[in-house]
ZABADREN-387463 format. One record per residue (C-alpha): residue number from 0; y, z, x. Coordinates in Angstrom, 2 decimals, decimal comma, m for minus. Last residue first. Layout:
! residues N
VEXKE   num         v         w         u
VEXKE   NUM         Y         Z         X
...
! end
This chain:
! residues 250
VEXKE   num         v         w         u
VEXKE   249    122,61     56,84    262,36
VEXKE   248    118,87     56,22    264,10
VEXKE   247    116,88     54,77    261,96
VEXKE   246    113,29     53,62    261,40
VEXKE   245    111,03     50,64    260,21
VEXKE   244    113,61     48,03    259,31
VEXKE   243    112,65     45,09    257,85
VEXKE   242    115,49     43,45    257,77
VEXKE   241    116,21     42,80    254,49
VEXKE   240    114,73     45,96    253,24
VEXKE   239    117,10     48,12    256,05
VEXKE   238    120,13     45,84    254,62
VEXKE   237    119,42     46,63    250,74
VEXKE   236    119,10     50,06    251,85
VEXKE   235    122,24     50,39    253,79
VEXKE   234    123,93     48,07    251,00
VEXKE   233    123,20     50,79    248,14
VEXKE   232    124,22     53,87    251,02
VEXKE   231    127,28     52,16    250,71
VEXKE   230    128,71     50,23    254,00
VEXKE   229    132,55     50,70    255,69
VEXKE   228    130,43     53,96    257,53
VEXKE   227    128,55     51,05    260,02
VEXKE   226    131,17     50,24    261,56
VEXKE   225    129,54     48,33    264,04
VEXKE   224    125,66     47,92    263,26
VEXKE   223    123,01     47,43    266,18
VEXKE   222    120,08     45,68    264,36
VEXKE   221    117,33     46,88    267,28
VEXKE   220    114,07     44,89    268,33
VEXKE   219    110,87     46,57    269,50
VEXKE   218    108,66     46,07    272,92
VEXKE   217    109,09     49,80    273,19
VEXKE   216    111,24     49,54    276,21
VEXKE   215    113,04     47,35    274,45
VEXKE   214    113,40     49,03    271,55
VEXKE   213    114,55     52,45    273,54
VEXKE   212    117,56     50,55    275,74
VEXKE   211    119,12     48,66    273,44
VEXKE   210    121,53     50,16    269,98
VEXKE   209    118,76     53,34    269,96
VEXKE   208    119,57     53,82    273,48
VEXKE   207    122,97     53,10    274,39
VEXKE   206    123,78     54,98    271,53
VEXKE   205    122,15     58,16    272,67
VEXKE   204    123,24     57,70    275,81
VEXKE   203    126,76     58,00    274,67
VEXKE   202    129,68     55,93    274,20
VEXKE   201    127,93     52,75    272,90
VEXKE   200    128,16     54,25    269,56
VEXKE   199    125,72     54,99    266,69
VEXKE   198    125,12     52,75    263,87
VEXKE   197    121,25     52,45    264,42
VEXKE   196    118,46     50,14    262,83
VEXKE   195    115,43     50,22    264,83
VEXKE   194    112,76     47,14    264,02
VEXKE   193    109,13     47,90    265,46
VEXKE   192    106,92     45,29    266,68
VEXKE   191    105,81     46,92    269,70
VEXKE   190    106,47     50,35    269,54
VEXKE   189    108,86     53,14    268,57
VEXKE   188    108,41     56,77    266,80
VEXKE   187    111,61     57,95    267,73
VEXKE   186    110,24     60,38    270,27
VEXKE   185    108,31     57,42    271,62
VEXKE   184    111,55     55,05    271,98
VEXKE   183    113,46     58,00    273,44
VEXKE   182    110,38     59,05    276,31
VEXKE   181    110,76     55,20    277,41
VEXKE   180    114,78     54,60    277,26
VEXKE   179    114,59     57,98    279,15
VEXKE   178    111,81     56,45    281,93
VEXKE   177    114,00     52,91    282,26
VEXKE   176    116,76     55,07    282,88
VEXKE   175    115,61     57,21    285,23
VEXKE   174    113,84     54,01    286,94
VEXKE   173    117,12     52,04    287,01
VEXKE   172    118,97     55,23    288,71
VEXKE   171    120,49     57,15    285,92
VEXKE   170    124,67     58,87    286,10
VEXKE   169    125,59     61,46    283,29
VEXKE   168    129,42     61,97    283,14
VEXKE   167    129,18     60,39    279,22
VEXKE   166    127,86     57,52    280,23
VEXKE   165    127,11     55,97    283,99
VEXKE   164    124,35     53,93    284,89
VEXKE   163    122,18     51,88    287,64
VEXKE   162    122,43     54,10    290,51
VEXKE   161    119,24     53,03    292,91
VEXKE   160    116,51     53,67    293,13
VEXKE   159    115,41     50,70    290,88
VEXKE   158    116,63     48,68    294,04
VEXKE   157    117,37     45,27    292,79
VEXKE   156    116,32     42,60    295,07
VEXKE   155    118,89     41,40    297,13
VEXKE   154    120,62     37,57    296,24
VEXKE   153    119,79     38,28    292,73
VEXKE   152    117,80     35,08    290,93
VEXKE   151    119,28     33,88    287,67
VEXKE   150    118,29     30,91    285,28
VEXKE   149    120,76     29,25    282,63
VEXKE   148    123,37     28,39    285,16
VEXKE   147    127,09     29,47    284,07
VEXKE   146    129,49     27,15    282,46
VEXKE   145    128,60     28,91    279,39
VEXKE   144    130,40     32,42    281,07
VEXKE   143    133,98     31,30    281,79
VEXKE   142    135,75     30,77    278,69
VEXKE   141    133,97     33,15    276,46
VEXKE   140    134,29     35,31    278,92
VEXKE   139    138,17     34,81    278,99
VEXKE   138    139,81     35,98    282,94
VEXKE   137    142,27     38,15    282,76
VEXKE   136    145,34     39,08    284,51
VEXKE   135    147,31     37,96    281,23
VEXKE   134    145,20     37,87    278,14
VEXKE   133    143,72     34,42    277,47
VEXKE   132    145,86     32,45    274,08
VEXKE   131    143,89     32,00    271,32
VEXKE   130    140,83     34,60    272,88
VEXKE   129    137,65     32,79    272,63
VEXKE   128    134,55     33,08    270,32
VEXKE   127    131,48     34,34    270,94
VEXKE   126    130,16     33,58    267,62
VEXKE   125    132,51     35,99    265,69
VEXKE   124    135,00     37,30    268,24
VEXKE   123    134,78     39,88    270,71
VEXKE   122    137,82     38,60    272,37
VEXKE   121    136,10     40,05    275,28
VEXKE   120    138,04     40,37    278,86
VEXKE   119    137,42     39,99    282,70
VEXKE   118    139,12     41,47    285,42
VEXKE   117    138,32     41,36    289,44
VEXKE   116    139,28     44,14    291,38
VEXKE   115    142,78     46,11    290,98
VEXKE   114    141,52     48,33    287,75
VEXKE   113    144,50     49,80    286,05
VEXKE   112    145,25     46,74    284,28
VEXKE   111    141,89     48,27    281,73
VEXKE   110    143,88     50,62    279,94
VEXKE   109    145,92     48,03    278,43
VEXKE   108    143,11     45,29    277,98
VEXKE   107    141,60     48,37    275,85
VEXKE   106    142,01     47,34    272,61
VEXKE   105    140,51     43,56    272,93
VEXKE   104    137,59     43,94    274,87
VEXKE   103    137,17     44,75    278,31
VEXKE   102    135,24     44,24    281,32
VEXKE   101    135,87     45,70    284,89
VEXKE   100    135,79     45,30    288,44
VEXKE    99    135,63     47,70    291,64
VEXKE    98    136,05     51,09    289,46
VEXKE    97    138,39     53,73    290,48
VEXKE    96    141,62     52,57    288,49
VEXKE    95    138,72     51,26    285,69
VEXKE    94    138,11     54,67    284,66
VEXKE    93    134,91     54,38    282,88
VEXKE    92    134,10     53,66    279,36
VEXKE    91    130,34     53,12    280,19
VEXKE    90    129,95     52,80    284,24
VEXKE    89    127,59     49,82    284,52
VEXKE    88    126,47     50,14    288,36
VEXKE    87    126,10     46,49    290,05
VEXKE    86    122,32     45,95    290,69
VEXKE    85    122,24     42,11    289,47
VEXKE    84    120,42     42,65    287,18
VEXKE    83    120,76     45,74    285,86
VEXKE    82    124,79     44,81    285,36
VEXKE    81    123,68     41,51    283,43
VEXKE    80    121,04     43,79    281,22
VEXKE    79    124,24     46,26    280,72
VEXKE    78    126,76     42,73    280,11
VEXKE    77    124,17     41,68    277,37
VEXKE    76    124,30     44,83    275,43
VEXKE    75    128,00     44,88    275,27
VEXKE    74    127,99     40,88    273,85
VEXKE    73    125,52     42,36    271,62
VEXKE    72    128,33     45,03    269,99
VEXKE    71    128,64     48,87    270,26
VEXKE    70    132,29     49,05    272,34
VEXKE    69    133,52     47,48    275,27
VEXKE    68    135,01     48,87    277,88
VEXKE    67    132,39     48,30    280,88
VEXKE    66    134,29     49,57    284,52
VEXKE    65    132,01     48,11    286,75
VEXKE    64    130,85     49,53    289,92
VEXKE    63    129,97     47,87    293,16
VEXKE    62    126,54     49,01    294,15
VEXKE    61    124,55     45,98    294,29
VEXKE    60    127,20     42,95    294,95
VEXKE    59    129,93     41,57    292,68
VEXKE    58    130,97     38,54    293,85
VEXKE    57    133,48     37,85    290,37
VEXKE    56    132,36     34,06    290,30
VEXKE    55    128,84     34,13    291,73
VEXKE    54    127,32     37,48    291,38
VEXKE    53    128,94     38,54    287,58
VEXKE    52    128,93     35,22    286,80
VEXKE    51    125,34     34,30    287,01
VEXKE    50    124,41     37,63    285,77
VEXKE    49    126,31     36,75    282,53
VEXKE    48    124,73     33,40    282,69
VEXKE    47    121,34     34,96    283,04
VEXKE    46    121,79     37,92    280,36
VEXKE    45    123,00     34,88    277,61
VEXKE    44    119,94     33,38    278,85
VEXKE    43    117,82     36,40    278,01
VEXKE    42    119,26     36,97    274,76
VEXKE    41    118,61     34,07    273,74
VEXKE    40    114,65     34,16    274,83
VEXKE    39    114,20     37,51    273,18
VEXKE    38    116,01     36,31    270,02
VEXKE    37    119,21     36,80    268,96
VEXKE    36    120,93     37,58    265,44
VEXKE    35    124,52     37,35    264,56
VEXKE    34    125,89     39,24    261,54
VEXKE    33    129,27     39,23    260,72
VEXKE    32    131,03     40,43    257,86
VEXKE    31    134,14     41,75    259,48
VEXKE    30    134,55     45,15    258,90
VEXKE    29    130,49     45,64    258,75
VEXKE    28    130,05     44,08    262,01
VEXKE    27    126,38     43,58    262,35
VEXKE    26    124,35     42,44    265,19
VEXKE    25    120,30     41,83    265,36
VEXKE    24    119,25     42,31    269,10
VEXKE    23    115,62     41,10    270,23
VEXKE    22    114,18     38,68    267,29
VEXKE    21    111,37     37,60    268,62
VEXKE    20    110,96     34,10    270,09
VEXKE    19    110,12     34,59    273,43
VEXKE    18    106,97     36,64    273,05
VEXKE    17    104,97     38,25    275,95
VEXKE    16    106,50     36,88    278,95
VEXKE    15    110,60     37,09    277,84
VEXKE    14    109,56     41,10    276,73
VEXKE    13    108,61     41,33    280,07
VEXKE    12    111,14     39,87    281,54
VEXKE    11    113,56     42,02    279,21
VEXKE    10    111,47     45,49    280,71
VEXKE     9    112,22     44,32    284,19
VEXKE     8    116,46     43,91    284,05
VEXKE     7    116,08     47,26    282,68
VEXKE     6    114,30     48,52    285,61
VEXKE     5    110,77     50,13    286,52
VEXKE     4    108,49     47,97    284,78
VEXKE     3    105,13     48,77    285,96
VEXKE     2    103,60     49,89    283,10
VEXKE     1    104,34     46,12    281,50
VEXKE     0    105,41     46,53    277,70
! end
């Protein structure tokens, strides 16, 4: 990956530059059966129109901070390269009463009426799907986000300075982040090419990343796996030989 990268909203152009078709994020959701895969150049444009919506429809502006509720899951993953790029701070299971928007998927729409800004919810459905009927106070993703413009240019230039991240009461600027993701990929033993499986939770920096942050850095690709205990150690190696996989982190 480019040297010079110094956010996370950098390291996917890169990765878009040197090989758009890729496989980026691999999902699996063990209690459901699904298994979506996207490549660097899908991921990407799901990252634009996210970004698109983020600054255009909900007018969030570097600095405001977003309450992000969601659990281990690609649609997660897109919303923290949407965050990066557009500046706003992704707080990771934050308290949405003190945050200036937030995102949520389907358990925590409760929790998440506390915020007073703008609201947006995940029916973190198979393909992306819809909610049957939209939560009250909430506006549907799946609703509002392919609408969205398939490029994405940030009014300000993102300030990798800046606060970029909040998990676990640990805040990063872009560039600590980008250097963690960097130091994480090579203590895992990651580079370009390589194919991370991991079943750990978006609720920690470890899980944010091995599930994103450390394979991209690396130039890599991650299958993220949700509920990831519901498999036999038989299916976890039949999955790892199916997919290549050239390290875990579980």
């Amino acid at each position: 990956m480019n040297a010079s990268d110094r956010t996370p909203a950098d390291l996917l152009r890169s990765a878009l530059a040197a090989d758009p078709a890729r496989p980026l994020v691999t999902f699996y959701d063990d209690a459901t059966g699904e298994r979506v895969e996207l490549s660097v150049a899908t991921f990407a444009n799901w990252v634009a129109k996210t970004a698109n919506l983020l600054q255009g429809d909900l007018a969030a502006e570097p600095g405001d901070r977003l309450a992000l509720l969601l659990p281990a899951h690609w649609q997660s993953a897109v919303w923290l390269l949407a965050c990066s790029s557009v500046g706003v701070v992704a707080e990771v299971q934050g308290d949405p009463a003190g945050a200036d928007l937030v995102v949520s998927g389907p358990d925590t729409l409760d929790r998440a009426r506390a915020c007073r800004g703008e609201r947006i919810a995940l029916a973190l459905r198979p393909l992306g799907g819809r909610f049957p009927q939209p939560p009250e106070g909430f506006a549907d993703y799946a609703v509002e986000v392919p609408g969205q413009g398939d490029r994405f240019a940030p009014y300000a230039p993102v300030d990798p300075a800046a606060p970029a991240l909040t998990v676990g009461g640990v805040g990063l600027t872009a560039d600590q982040l980008v250097s963690r993701a960097r130091a994480d990929a090579a203590e895992l033993g990651l580079g370009p090419g390589s194919r991370l499986l991991t079943g750990r939770t978006y609720d920690t920096w470890e899980g944010l990343s091995a599930g994103l942050f450390a394979p991209l850095a690396a130039g890599g690709s991650v299958v993220l796996c949700r509920h990831l205990d519901r498999l036999d150690a038989d299916g976890l190696a039949k999955r790892a030989e199916s997919e290549r996989i050239t390290g875990t982190a579980v």
